[in-house]
C-alpha positions as a Markdown table, in Angstrom:
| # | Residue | x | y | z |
|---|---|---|---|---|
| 1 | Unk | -1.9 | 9.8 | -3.7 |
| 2 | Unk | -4.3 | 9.3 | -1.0 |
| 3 | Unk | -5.7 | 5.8 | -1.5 |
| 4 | Unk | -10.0 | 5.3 | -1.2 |
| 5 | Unk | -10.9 | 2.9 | -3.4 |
| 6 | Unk | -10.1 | -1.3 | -3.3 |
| 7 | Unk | -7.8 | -2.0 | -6.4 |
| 8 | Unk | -4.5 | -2.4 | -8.0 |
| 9 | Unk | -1.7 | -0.1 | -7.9 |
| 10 | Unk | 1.5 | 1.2 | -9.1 |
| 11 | Unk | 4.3 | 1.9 | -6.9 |
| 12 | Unk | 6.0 | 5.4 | -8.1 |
| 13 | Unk | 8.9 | 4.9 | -5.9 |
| 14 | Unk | 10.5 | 2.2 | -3.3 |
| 15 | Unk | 8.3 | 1.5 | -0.5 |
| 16 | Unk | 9.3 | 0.2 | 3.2 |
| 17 | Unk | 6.9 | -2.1 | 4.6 |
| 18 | Unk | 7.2 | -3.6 | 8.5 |
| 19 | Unk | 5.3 | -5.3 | 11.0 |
| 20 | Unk | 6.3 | -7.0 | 14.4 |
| 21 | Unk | 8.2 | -9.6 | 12.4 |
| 22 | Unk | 10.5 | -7.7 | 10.0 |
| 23 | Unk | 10.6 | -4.9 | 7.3 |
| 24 | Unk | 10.6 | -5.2 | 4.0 |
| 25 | Unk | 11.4 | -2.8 | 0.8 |
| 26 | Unk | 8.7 | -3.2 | -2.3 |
| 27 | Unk | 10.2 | -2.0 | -5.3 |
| 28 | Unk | 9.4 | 0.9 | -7.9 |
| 29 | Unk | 7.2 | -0.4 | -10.3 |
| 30 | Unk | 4.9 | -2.7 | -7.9 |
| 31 | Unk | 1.9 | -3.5 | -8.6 |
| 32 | Unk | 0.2 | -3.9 | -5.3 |
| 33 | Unk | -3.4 | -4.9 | -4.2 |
| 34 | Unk | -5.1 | -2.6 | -1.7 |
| 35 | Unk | -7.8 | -5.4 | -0.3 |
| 36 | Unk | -9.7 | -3.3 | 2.4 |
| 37 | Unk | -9.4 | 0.6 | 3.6 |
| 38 | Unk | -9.9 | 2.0 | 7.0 |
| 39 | Unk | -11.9 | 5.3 | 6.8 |
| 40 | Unk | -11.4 | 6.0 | 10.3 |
| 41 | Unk | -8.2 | 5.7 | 10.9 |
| 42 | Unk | -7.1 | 6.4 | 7.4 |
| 43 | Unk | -5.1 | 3.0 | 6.7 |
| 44 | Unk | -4.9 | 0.3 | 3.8 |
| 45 | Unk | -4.3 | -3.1 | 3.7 |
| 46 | Unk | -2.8 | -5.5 | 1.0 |
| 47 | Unk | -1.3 | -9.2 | 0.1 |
| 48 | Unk | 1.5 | -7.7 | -0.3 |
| 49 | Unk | 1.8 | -4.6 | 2.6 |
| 50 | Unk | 3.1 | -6.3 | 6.0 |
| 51 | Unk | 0.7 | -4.8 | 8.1 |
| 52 | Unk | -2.2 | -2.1 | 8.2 |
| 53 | Unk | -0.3 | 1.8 | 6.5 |
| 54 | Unk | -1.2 | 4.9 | 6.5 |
| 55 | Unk | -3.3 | 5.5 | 3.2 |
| 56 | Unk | -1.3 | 8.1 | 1.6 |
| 57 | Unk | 0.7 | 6.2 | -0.6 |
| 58 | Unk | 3.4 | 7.0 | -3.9 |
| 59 | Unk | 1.6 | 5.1 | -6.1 |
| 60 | Unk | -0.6 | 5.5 | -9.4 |
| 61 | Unk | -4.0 | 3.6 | -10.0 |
| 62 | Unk | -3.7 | 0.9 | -12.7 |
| 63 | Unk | -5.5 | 0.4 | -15.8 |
């Protein structure tokens, strides 16, 4: 699902984060936040995303 709005949610499968630090794996079943979107460049942003991704994402809005 291509993500445009701010909001919560749900991961459909496993999802592999990483920034200049480290990668990380989020769970199925997630909830995640998407805090701010980039229009431009097509990117999303989250508390729990490491870094700026692209905005096409295997998730499901919530509630």
């Amino acid at each position: 699902m291509i993500v445009t709005e701010k909001g919560k949610y749900k991961l459909l499968k496993d999802l592999k984060t990483r920034n200049s630090i480290g990668v990380g794996i989020i769970p199925e079943g997630t909830v995640i936040k998407i805090t701010q979107i980039d229009n431009i460049y097509h990117k999303v942003i989250g508390p729990e995303l490491m870094g700026w991704m692209y905005w096409d994402l295997p998730v499901e809005k919530e509630g």
